[in-house]
N, CA, C and O atoms as a GROMACS GRO file, in nm:
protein
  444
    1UNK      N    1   0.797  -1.170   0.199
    1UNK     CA    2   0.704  -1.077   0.139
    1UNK      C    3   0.772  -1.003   0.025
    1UNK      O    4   0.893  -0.998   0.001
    2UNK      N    5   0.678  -0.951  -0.036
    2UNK     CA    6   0.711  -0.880  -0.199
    2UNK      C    7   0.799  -0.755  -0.087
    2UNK      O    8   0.790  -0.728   0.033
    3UNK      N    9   0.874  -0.708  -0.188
    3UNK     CA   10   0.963  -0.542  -0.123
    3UNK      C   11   0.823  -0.471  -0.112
    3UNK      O   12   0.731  -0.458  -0.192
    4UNK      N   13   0.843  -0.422   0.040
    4UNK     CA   14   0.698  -0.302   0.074
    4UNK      C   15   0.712  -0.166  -0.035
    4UNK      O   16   0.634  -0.075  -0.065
    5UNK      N   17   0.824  -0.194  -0.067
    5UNK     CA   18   0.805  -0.044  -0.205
    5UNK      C   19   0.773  -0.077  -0.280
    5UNK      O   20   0.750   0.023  -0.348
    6UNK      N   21   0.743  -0.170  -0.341
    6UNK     CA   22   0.676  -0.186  -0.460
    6UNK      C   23   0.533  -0.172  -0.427
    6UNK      O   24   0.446  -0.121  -0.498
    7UNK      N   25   0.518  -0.223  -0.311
    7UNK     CA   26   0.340  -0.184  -0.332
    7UNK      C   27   0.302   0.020  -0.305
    7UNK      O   28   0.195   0.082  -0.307
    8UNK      N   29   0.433   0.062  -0.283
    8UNK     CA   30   0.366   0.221  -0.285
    8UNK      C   31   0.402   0.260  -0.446
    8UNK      O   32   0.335   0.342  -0.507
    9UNK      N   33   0.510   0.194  -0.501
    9UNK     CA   34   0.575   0.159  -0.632
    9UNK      C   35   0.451   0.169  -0.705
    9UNK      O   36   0.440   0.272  -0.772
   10UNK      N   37   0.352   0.085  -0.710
   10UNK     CA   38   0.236   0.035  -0.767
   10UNK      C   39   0.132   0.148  -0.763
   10UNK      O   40   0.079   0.176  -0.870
   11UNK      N   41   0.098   0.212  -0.657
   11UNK     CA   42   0.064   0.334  -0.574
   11UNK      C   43   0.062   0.397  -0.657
   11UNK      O   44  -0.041   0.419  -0.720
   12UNK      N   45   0.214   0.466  -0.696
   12UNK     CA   46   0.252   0.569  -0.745
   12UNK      C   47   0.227   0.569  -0.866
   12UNK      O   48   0.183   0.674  -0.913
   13UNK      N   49   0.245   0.456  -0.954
   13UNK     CA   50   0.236   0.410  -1.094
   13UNK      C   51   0.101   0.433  -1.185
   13UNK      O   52   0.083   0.472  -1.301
   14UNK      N   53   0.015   0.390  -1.077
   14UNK     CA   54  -0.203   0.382  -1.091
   14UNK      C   55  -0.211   0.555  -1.103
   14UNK      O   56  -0.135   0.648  -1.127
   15UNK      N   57  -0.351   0.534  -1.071
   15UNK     CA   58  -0.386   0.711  -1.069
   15UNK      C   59  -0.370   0.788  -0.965
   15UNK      O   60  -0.394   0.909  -0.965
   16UNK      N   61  -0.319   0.705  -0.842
   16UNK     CA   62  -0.279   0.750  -0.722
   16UNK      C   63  -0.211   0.859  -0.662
   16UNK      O   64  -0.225   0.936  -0.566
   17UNK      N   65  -0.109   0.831  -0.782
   17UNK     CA   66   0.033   0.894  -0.758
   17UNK      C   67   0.085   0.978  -0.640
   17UNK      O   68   0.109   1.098  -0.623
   18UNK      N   69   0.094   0.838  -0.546
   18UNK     CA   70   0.139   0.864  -0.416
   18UNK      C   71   0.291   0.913  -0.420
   18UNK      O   72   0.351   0.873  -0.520
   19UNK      N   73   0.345   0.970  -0.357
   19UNK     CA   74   0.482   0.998  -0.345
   19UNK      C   75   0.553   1.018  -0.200
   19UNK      O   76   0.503   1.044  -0.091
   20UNK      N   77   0.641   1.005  -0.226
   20UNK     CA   78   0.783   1.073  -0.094
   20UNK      C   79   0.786   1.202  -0.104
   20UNK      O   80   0.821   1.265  -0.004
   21UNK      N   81   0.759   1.255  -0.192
   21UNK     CA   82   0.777   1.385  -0.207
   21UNK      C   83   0.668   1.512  -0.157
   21UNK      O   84   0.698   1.627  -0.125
   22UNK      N   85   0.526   1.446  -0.162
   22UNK     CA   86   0.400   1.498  -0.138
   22UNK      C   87   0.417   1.527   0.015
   22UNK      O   88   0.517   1.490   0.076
   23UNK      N   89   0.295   1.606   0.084
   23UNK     CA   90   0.282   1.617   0.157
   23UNK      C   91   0.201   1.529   0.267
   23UNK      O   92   0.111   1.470   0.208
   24UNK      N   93   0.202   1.509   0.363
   24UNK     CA   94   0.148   1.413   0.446
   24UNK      C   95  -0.050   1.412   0.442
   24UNK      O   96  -0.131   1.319   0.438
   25UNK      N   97  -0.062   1.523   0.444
   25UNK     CA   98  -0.212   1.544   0.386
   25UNK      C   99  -0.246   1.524   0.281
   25UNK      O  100  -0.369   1.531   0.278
   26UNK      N  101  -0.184   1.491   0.134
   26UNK     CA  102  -0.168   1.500  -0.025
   26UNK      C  103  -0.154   1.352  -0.024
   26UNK      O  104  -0.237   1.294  -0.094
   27UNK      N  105  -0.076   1.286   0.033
   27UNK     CA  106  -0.048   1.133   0.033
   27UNK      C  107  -0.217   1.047   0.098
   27UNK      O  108  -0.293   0.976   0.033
   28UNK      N  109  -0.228   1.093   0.246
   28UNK     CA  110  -0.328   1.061   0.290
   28UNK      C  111  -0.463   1.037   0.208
   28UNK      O  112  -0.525   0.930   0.201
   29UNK      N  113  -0.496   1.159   0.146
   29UNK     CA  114  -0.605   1.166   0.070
   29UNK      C  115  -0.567   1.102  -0.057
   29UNK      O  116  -0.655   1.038  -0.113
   30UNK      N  117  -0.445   1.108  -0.114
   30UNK     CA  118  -0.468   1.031  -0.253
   30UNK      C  119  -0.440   0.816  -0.207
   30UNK      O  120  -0.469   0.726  -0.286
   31UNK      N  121  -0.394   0.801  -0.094
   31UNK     CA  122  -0.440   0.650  -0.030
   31UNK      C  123  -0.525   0.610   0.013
   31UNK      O  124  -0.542   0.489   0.023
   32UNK      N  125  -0.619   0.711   0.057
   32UNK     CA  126  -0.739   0.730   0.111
   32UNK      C  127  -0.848   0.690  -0.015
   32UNK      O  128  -0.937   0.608   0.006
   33UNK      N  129  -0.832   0.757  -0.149
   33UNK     CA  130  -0.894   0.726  -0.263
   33UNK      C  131  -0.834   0.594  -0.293
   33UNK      O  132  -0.922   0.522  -0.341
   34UNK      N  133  -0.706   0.528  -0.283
   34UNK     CA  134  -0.694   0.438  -0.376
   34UNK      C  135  -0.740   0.311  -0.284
   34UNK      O  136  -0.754   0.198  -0.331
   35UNK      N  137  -0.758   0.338  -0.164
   35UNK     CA  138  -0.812   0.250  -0.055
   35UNK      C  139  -1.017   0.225  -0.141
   35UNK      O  140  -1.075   0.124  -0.182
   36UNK      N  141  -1.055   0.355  -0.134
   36UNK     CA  142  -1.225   0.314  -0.171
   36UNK      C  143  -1.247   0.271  -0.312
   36UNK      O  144  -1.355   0.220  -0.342
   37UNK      N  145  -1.148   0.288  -0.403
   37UNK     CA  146  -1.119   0.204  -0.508
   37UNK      C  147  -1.094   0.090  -0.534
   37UNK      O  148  -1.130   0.032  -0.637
   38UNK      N  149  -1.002   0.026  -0.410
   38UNK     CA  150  -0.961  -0.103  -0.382
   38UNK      C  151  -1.156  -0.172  -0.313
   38UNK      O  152  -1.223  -0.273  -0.337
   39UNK      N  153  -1.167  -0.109  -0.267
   39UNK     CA  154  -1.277  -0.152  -0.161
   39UNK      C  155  -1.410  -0.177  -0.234
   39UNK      O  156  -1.499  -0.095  -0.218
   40UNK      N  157  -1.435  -0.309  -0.331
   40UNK     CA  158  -1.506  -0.302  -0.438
   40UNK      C  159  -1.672  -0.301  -0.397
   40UNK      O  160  -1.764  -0.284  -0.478
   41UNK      N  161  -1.682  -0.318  -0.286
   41UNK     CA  162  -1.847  -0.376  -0.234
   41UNK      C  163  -1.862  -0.268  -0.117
   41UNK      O  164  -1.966  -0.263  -0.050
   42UNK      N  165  -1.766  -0.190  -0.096
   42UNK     CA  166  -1.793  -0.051   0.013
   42UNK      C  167  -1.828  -0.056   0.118
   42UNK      O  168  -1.910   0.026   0.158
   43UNK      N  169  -1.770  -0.172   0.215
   43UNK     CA  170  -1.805  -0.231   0.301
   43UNK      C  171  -1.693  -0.180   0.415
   43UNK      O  172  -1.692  -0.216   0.532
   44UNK      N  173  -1.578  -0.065   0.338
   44UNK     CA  174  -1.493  -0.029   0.446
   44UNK      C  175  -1.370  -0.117   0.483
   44UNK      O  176  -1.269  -0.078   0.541
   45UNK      N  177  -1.390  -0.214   0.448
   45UNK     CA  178  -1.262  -0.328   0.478
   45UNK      C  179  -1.211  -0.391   0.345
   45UNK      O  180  -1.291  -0.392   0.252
   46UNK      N  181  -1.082  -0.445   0.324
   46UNK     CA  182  -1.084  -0.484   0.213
   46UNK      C  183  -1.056  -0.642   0.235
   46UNK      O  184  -0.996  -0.650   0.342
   47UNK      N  185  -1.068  -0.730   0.198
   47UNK     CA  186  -1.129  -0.876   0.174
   47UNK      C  187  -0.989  -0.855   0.089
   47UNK      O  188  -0.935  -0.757   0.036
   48UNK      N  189  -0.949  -1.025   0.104
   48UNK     CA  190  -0.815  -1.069   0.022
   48UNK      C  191  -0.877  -1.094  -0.115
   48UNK      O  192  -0.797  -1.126  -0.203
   49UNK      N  193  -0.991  -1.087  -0.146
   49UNK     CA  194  -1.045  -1.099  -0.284
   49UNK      C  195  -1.036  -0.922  -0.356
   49UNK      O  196  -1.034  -0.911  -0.478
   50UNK      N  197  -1.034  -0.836  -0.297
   50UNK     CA  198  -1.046  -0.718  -0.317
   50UNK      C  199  -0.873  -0.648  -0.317
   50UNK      O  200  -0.836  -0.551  -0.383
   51UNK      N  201  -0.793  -0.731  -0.226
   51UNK     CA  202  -0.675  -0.671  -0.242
   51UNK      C  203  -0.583  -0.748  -0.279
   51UNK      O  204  -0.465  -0.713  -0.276
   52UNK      N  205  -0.633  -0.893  -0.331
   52UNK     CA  206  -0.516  -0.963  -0.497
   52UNK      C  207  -0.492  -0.856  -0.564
   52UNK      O  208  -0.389  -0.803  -0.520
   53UNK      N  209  -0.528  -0.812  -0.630
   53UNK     CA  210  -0.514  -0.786  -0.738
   53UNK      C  211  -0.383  -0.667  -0.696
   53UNK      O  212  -0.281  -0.661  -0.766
   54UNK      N  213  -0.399  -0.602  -0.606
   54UNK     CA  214  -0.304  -0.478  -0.596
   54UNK      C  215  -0.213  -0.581  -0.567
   54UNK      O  216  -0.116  -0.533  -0.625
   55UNK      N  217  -0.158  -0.723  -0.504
   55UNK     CA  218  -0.056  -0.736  -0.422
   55UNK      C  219  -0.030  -0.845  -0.582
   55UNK      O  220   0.084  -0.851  -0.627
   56UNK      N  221  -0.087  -0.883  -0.617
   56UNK     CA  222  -0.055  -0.932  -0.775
   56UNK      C  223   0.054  -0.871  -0.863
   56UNK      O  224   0.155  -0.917  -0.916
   57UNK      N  225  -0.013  -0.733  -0.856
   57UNK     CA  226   0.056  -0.605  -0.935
   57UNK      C  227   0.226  -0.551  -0.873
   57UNK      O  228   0.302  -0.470  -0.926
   58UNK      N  229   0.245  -0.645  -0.725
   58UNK     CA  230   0.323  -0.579  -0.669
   58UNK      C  231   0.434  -0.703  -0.657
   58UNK      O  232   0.535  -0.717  -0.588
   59UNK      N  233   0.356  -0.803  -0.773
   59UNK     CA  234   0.519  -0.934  -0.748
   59UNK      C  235   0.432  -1.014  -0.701
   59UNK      O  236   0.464  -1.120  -0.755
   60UNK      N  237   0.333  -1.036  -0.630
   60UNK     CA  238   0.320  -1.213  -0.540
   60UNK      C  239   0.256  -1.266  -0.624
   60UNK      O  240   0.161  -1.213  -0.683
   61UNK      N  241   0.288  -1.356  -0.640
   61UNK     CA  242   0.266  -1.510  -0.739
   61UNK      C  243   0.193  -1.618  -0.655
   61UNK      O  244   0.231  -1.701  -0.572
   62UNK      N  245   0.081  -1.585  -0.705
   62UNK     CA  246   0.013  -1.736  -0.562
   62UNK      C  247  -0.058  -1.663  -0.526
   62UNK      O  248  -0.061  -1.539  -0.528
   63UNK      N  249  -0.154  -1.775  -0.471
   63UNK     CA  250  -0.237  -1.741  -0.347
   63UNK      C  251  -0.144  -1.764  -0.180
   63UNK      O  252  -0.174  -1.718  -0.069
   64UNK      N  253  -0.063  -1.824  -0.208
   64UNK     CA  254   0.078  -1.794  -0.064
   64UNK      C  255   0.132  -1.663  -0.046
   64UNK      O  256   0.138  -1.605   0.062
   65UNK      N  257   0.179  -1.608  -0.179
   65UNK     CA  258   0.204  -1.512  -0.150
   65UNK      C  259   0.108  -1.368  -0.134
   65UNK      O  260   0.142  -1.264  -0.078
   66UNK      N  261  -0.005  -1.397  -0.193
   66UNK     CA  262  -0.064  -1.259  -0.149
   66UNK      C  263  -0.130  -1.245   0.028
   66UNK      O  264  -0.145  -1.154   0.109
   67UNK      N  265  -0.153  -1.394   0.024
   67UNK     CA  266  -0.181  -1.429   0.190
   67UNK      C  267  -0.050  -1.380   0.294
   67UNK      O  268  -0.065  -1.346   0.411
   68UNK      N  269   0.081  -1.386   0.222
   68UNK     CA  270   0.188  -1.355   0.272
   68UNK      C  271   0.140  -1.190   0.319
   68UNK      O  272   0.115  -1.163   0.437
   69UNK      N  273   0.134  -1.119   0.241
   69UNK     CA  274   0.134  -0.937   0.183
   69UNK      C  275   0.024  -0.913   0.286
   69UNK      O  276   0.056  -0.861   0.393
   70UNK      N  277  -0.098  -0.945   0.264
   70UNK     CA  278  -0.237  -0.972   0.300
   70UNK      C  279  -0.217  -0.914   0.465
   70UNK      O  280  -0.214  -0.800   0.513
   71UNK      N  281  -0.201  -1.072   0.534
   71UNK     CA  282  -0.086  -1.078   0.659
   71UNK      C  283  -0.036  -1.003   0.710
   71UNK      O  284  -0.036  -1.006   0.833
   72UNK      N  285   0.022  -0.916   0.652
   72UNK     CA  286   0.116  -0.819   0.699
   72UNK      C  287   0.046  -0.653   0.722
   72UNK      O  288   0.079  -0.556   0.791
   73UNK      N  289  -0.049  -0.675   0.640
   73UNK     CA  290  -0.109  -0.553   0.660
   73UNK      C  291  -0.242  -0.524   0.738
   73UNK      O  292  -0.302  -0.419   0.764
   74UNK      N  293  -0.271  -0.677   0.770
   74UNK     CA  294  -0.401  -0.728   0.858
   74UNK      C  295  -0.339  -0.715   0.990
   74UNK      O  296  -0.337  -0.827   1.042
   75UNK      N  297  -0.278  -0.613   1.077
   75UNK     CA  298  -0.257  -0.601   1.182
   75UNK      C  299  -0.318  -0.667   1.304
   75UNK      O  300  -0.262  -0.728   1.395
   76UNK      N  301  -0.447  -0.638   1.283
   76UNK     CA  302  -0.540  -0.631   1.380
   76UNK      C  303  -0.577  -0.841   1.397
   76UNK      O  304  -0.631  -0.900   1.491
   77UNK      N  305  -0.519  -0.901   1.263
   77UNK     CA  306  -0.574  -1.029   1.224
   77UNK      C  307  -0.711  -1.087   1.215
   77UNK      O  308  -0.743  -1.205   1.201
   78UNK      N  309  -0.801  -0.962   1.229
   78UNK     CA  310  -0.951  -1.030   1.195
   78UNK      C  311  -0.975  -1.095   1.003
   78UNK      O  312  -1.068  -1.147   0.943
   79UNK      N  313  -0.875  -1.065   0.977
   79UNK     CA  314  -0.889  -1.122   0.859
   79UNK      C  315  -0.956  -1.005   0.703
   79UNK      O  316  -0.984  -1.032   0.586
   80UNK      N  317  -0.958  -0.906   0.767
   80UNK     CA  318  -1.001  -0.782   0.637
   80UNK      C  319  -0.837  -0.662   0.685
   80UNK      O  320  -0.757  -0.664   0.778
   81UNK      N  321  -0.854  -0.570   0.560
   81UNK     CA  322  -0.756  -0.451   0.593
   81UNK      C  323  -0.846  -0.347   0.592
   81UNK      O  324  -0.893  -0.288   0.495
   82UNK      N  325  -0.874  -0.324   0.748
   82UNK     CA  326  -0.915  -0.166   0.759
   82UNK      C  327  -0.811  -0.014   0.674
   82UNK      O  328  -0.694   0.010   0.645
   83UNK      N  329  -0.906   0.033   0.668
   83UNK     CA  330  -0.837   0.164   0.604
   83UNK      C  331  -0.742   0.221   0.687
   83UNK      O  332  -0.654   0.287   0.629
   84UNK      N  333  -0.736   0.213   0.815
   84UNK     CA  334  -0.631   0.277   0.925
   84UNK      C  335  -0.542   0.186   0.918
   84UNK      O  336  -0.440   0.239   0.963
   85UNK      N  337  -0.516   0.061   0.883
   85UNK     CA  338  -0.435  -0.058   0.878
   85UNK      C  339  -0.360  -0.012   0.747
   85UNK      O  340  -0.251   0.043   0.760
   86UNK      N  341  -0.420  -0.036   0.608
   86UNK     CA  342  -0.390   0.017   0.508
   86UNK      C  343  -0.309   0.168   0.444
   86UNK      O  344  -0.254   0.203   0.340
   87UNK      N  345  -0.335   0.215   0.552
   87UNK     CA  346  -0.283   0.402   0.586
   87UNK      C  347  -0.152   0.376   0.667
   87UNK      O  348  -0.048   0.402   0.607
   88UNK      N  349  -0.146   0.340   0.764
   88UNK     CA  350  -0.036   0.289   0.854
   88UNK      C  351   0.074   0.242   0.779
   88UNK      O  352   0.170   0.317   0.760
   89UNK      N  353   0.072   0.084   0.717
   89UNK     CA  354   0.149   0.067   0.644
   89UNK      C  355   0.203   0.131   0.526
   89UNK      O  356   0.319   0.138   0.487
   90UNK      N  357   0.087   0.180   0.473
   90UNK     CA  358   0.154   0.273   0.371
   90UNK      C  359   0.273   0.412   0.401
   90UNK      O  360   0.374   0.458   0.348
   91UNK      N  361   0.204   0.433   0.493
   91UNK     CA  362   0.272   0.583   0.575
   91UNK      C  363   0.405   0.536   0.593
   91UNK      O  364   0.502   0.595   0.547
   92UNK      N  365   0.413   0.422   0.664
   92UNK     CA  366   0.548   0.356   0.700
   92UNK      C  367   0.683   0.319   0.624
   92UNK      O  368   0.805   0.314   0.644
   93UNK      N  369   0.573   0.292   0.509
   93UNK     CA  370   0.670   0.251   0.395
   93UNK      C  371   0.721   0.425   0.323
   93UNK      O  372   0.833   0.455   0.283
   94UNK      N  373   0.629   0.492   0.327
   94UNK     CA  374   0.658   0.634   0.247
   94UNK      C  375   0.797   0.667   0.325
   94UNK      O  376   0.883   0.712   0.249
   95UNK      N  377   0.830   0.656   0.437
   95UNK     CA  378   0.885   0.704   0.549
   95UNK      C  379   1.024   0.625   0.568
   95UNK      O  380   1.099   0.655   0.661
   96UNK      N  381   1.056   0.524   0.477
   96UNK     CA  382   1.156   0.484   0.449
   96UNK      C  383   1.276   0.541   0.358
   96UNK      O  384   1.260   0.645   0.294
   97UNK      N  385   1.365   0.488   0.355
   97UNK     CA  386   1.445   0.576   0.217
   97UNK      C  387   1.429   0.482   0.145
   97UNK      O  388   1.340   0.398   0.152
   98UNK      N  389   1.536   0.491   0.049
   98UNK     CA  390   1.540   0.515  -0.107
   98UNK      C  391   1.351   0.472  -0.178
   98UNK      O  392   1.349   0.360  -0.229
   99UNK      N  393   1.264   0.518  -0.180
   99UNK     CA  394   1.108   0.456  -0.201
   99UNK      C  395   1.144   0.389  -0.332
   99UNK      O  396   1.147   0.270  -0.362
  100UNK      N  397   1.165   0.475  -0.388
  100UNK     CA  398   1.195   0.455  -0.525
  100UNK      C  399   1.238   0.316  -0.605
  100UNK      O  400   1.192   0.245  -0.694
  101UNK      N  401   1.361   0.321  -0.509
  101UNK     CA  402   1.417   0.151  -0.557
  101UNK      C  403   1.550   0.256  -0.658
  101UNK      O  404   1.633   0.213  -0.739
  102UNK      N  405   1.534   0.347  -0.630
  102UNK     CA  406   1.652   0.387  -0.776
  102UNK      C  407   1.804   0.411  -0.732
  102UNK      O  408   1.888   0.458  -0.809
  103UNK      N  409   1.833   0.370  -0.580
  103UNK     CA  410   1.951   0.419  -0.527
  103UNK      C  411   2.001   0.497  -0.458
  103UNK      O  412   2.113   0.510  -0.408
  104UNK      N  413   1.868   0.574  -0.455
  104UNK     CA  414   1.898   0.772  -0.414
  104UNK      C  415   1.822   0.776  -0.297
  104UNK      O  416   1.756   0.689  -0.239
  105UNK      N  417   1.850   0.927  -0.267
  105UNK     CA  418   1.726   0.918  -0.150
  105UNK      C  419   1.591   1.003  -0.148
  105UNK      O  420   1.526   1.039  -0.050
  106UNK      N  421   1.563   1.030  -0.308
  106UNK     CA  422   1.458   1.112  -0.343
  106UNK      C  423   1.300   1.070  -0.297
  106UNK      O  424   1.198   1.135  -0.321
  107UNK      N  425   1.311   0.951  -0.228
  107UNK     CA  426   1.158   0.900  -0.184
  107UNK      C  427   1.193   0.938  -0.011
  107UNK      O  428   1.091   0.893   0.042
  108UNK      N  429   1.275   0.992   0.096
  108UNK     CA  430   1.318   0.958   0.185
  108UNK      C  431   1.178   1.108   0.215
  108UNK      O  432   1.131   1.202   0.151
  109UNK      N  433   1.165   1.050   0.345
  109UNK     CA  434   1.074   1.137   0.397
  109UNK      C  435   1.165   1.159   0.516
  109UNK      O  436   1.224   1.078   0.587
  110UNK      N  437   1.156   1.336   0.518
  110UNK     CA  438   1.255   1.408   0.644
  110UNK      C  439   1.115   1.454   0.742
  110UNK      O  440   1.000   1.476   0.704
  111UNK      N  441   1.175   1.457   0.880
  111UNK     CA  442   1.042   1.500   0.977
  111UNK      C  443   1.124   1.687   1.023
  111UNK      O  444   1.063   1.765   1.096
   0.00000   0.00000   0.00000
């Protein structure tokens, strides 16, 4: 799979601007928006046709690889990414160190 930071990488980059740094309620709601943005037909789930394009943006080349990304965030494996699926992973990844990719530990989320 693509590095899971790049897809909060990507996150952060859009109008999202998710961070390590934000607060857990501030993150929520601005993934929360970039989730019903992603979600083009408002059906609540997002369809691998609806979430190419973000996992495109995040390195995968192919239809292998976004099925790869896809996969990984389809917990549940019915084949869509619920928003609690989509929140989860994201949270997870915030919650890592270096987010950033820059060396440091300015993306590191402390509890």
């Amino acid at each position: 799979m693509s590095n899971p930071h790049s897809l909060l990488s990507t996150l952060r980059q859009r109008k999202w601007h998710v961070s390590g740094d934000a607060d857990d309620t501030t993150n929520t709601a601005r993934l929360s928006e970039a989730f019903v943005d992603l979600d083009r037909d408002g059906d609540g789930v997002l369809s691998i046709s609806e979430f190419a394009p973000l996992a495109k943006a995040v390195g995968a080349d192919g239809a292998d690889a976004v099925q790869e990304i896809f996969n990984q965030l389809d917990t549940h494996g019915n084949g869509v990414i619920s928003e609690s699926e989509f929140l989860a992973f994201s949270r997870q990844t915030l919650e890592c160190d270096d987010l950033d990719g820059l060396g440091d530990d300015r993306g590191t989320r402390t509890r």
